[in-house]
C-alpha positions as CSV (number, residue, x, y, z in Angstrom):
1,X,0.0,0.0,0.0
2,X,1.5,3.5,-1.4
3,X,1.6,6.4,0.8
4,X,-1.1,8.2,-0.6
5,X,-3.5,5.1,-0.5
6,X,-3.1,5.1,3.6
7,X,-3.9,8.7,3.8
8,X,-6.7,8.5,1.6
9,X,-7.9,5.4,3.6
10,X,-7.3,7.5,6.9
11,X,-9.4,10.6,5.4
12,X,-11.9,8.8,4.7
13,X,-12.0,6.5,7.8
14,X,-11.8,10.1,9.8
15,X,-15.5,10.7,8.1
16,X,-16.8,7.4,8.2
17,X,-17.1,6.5,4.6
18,X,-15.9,4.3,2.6
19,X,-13.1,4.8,0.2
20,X,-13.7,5.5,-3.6
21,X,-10.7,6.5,-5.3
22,X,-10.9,7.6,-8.7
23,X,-9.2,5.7,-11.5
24,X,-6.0,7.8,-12.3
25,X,-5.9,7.8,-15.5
26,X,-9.9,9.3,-15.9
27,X,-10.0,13.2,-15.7
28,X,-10.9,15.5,-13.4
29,X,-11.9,19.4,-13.6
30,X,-8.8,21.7,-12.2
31,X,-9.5,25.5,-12.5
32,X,-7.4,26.7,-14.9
33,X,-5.4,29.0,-12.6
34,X,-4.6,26.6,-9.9
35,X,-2.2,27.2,-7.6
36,X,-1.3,25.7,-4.2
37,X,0.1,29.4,-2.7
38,X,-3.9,30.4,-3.9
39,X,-5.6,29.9,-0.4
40,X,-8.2,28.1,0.0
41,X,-8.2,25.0,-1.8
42,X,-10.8,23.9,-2.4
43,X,-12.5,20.3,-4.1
44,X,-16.2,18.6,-4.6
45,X,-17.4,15.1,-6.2
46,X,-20.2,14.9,-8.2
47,X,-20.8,11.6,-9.4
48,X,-18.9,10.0,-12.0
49,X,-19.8,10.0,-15.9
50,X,-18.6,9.8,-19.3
51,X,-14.7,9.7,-18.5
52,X,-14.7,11.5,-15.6
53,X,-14.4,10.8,-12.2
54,X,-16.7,14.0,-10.9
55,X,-14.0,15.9,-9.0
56,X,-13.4,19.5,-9.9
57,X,-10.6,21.0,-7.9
58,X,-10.0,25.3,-7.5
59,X,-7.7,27.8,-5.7
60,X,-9.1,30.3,-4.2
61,X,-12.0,31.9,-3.1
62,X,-14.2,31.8,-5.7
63,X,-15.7,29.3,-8.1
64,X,-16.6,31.2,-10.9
65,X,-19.5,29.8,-13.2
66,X,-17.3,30.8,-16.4
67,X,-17.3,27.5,-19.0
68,X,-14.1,27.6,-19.4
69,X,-13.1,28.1,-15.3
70,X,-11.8,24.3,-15.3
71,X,-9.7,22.4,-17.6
72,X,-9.7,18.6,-17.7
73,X,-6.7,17.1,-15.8
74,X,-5.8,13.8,-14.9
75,X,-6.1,11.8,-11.7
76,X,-2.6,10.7,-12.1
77,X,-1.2,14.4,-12.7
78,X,-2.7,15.2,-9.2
79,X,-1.5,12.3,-7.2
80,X,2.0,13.5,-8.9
81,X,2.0,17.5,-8.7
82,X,-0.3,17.9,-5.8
83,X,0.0,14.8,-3.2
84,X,-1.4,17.4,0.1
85,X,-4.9,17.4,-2.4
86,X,-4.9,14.1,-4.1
87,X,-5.5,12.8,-0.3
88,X,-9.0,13.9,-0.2
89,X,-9.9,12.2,-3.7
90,X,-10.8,9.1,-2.5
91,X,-13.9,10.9,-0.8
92,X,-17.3,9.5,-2.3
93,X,-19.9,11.7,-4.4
94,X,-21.1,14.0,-2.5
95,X,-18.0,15.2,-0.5
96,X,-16.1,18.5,-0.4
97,X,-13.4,19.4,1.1
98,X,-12.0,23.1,2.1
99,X,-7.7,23.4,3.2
100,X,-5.2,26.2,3.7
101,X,-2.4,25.8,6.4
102,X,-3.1,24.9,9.4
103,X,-6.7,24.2,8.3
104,X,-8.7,21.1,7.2
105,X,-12.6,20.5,6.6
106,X,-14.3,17.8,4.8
107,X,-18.0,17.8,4.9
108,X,-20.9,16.0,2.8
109,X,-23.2,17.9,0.8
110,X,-26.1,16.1,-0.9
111,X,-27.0,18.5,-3.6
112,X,-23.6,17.5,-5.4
113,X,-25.5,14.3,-6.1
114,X,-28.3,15.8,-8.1
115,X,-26.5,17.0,-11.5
């Protein structure tokens, strides 16, 4: 078991839930501007379809509704570049999560379901 499978498992078992990473070579949403120094960082998981694995992954404040806001990314380009957010991807549909230093918080919301 890698490193980033146990704390993805430990995530997850911190909620309750049981894991569901995504496949890492299916794409996820990553705003086009990401960048780990832009605090907060933030992540939700609709459900999966069509290639994708539902997460779409932003720095910053806002999440803009512009179409072209994310760009597709890899699962496997995250787990790479961005191991302190590719953590949280095993999270079911449904979940969100919300970090910055010093500062973690993972919560459920139901209306990411309904797409």
């Amino acid at each position: 078991m890698t490193e980033l499978q146990k704390a993805q498992i430990a995530v997850c078992k911190k909620q309750g839930v049981s894991p569901d990473p995504p496949n890492p070579y299916l794409k996820l949403g990553i705003s086009r501007h990401f960048s780990l120094t832009d605090i907060p960082i933030n992540g939700l998981r609709h459900p999966a379809e069509e290639g994708t694995c539902g997460w779409f992954i932003w720095s910053g404040e806002e999440l803009l509704a512009d179409i072209d806001f994310f760009d597709p990314f890899h699962v496997k380009h995250v787990e790479d570049h961005y191991p302190e957010v590719a953590k949280y991807l095993a999270l079911p549909a449904g979940w969100r999560f919300l970090i910055a230093p010093n500062y973690e918080d993972t919560w459920f919301d139901e209306a990411l379901l309904d797409i």
